[in-house]
N, C-alpha and C positions, 0 to 999 in steps of 0.2 A: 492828195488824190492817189489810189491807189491801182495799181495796172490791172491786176489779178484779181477777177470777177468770179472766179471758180476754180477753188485749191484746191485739187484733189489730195488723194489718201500718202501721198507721197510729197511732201515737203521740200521747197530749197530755201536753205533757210542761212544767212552770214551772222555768223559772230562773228563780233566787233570788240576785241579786247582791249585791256591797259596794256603798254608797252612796257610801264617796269620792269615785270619778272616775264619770265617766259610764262609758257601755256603747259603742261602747271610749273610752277616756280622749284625751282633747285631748292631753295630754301624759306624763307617764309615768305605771303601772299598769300591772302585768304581770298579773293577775286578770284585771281586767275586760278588756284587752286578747282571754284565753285567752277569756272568755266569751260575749264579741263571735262572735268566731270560732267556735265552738263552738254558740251559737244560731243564727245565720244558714246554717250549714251544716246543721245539721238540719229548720230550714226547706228549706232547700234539695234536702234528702233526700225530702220529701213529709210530713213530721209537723208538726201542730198545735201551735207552741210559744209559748209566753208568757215575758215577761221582765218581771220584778219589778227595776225599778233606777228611777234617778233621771231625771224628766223631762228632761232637755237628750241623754238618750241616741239614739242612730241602731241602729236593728234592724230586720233583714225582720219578725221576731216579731210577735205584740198585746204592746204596751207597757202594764204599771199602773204609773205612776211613783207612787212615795212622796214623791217630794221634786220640787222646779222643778228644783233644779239640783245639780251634785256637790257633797259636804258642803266637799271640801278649798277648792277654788276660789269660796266661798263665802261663805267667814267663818266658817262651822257650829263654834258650841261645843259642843256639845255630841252625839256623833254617837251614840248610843247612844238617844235618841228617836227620829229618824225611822227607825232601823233596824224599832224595836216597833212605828211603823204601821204601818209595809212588812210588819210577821210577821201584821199583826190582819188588812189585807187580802188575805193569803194565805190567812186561817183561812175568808175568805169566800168566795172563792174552789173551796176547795180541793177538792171535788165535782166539779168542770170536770175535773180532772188523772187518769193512769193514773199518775201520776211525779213525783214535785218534785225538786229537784236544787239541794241547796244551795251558796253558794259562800263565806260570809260567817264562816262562823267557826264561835264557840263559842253565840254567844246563843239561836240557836233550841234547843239542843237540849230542854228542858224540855215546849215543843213538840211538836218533834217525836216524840219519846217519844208523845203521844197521838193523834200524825194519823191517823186509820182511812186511808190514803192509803202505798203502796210511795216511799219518799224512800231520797234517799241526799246523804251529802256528801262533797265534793271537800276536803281540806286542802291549802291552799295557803304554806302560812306553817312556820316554824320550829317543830319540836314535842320540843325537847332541854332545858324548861322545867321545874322541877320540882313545881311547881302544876296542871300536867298530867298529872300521874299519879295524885290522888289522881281526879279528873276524870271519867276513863277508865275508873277503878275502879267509877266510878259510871256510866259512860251505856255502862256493858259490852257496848249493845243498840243502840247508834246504829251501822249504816252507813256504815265511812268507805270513802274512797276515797285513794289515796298518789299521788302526781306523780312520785314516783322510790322505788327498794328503799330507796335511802339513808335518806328521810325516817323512813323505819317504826321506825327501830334504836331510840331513844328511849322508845318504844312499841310493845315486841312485841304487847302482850296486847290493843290495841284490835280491835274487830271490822270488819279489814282486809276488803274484798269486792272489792278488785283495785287495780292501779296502771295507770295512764294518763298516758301522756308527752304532754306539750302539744304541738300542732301548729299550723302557720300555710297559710294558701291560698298553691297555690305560684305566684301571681302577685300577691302582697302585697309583694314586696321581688324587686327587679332584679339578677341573675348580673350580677358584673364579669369576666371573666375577663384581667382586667389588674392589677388591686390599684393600689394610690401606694406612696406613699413615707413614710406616716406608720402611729403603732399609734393604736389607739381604742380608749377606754375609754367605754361608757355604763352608768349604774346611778344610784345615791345616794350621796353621799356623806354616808360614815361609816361608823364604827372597823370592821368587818365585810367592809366592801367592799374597802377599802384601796385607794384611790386614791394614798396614797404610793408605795405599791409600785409601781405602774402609771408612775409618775414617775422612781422609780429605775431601771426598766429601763431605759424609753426612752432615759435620758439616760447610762446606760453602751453603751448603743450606737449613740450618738451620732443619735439619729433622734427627730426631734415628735412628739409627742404628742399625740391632740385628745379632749378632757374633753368630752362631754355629760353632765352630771348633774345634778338636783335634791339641794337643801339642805332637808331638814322641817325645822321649827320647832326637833326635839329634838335634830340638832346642828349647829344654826348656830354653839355656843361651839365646836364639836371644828373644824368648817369655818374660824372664825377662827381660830383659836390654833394648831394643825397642820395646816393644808393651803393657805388662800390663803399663808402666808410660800411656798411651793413654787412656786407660780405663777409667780413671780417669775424666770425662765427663760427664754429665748428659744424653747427648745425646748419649752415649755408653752404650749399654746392654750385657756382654758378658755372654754366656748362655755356651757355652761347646760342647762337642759330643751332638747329638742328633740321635735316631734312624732311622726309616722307616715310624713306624708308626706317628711322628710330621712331618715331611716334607709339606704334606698337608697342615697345620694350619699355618707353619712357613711361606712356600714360598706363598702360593694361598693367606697371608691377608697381603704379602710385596708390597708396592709399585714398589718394579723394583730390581732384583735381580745386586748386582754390581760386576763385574768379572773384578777387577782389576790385572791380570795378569802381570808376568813382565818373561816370560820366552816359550820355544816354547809349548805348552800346547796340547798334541799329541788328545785331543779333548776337556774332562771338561764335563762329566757327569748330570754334577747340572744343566748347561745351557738348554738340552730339560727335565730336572725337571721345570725346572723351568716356561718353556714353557707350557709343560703339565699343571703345577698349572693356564692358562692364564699369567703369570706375565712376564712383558719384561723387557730385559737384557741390563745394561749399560757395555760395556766389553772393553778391549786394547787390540788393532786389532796384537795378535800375535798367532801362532800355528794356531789350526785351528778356530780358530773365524769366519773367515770368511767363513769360509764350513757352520758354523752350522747357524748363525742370517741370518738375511733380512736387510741391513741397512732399517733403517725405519719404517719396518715394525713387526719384533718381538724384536727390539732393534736398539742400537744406536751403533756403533763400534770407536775408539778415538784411538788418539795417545799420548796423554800427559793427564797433571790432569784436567786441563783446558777447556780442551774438554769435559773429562768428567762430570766436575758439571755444564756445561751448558747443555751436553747432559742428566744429571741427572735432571735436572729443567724440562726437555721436556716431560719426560715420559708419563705425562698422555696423552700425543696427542694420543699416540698408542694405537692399537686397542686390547684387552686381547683373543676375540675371534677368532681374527687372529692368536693370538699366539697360542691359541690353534690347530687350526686347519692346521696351520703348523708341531703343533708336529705328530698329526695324519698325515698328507701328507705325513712325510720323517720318524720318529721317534717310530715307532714303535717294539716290542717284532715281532712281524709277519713280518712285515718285515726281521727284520734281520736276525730270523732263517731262511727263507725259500731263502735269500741270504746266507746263509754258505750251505742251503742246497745244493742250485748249487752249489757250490766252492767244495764241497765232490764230487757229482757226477763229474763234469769236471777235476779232477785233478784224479780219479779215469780211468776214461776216458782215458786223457793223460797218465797214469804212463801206462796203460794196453796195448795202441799199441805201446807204447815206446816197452815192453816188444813184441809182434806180431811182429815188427820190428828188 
């Protein structure tokens, strides 16, 4: 049931973030990255918003930190406590809000289930699980939200209330309209991502490579045993996490970002980064890939390796200004806010004649 029978033109509205990384993350985090972006711009819009994250976060927003600092970069064993402050001071909270808007997962939903308050959540994560279907069956009532068509397949029957492509401000990352001489690969490494693959092309096309990625805990054995032996190349550069402020300089002087993917990929962040820098994307056509590229036109999309280092030999055909101007077309921070912005009023909307009713 919901309080607020009549939102007006000015929103209060709570993000609810992951505690991992800050609000946006020092170093990698594509969430909280999105959610940065995403609150400050609805600040920005003229609405009242508050951000439930971890103290060490940077936000236009009113900030309630749960925590001093990100759970990852912290030591934190256990993350699943300060998650349930961060919910108990939402509950106190929650009077203040026309909206809450969650981004963290599965934990609130038990919760949320009884907020007298219009909430919705964002899924950001893989949902091809099979412990999430009995779930769903169950929270038939929760609110979700899709980042790509692709992610939903797994999940037809949840109670889907729109998809929203992430976006970035279009002065977060610098047009190169020159590219270099090398591919770049940023992400995680591990088995999903495929950073081999990423290795194998470049090195049948005779062209460097440069690896920004983080190692988690869970495979540091896959990172040793299969992939530093790789490194071991001339043509291999592996460089590590890298923040916000190198992105520009990484992606905007790559020849062609390579998104070797081997899993359903609920969208891939990097790829309208990478857009934005001009720089087109050699990727395998899984998850949502094909929502985000143009074959042809802001990259090349493959089904095997094969494909790809021929499609990676192509790259310079494509046009860098095209890519850019794609990511302005569909990719933007303005964008997306002012699509959740609907999604708050229409679901506001519906909970309230539901209630008239």
């Amino acid at each position: 049931m919901a309080r607020n029978t009549n939102i007006s033109t000015r929103l209060r509205i709570a993000q609810v973030a992951p505690l991992s990384e800050s609000v946006p993350p020092k170093l990698y985090g594509g969430t909280e990255r999105v959610v940065a972006y995403l609150t400050d711009e609805l600040v920005r819009q003229g609405h009242e918003v508050t951000l439930f994250a971890s103290g060490d976060s940077r936000t236009r927003a009113r900030l309630v930190p749960a925590c001093p600092d990100a759970l990852r970069l912290s030591g934190c064993r256990e993350y699943l406590a300060p998650h349930l402050v961060m919910l108990e001071q939402l509950v106190r909270h929650a009077q203040e809000f026309d909206v809450i808007h969650f981004h963290i997962g599965l934990a609130h939903y038990p919760l949320a289930r009884r907020l007298p308050i219009v909430h919705l959540t964002t899924l950001h994560g893989r949902l091809d699980l099979p412990e999430l279907v009995p779930l769903y069956q169950e929270y038939y009532d929760i609110p979700v939200v899709s980042i790509s068509q692709a992610q939903r397949g797994p999940l037809p029957h949840a109670r889907w209330i729109g998809t929203i492509h992430h976006g970035l401000p279009p002065d977060e990352l610098t047009f190169n309209d020159r590219g270099g001489e090398y591919f770049a690969f940023i992400g995680r490494i591990s088995p999903e991502k495929r950073v081999d693959r990423a290795i194998a092309i470049a090195k049948a096309c005779g062209c460097p490579v440069r690896i920004a990625a983080k190692v988690d805990p869970a495979d540091q054995v896959y990172f040793e045993c299969e992939i530093k032996p790789l490194l071991d190349d001339p043509l291999v550069e592996f460089i590590g996490e890298i923040g916000e402020g190198k992105k520009s300089d990484f992606l905007g002087r790559a020849r062609a970002l390579l998104f070797p993917i081997d899993w359903p990929e609920p969208f891939g962040l990097v790829m309208i980064e990478s857009l934005a820098c001009g720089t087109p994307v050699v990727a395998f056509r899984n998850g949502s890939v094909p929502e985000i590229l143009r074959e042809g036109v802001t990259g090349f999309m493959v089904d095997d390796t094969d494909q790809a280092i021929a499609a990676a030999r192509r790259v310079g055909e494509l046009s860098r200004h095209a890519c850019r101007r794609e990511f302005e077309r569909r990719f933007t921070v303005t964008q997306m806010a002012s699509a959740y912005t609907r999604l708050y009023r229409s679901l506001a909307s519906t909970t309230s004649s539901n209630l008239v009713a």
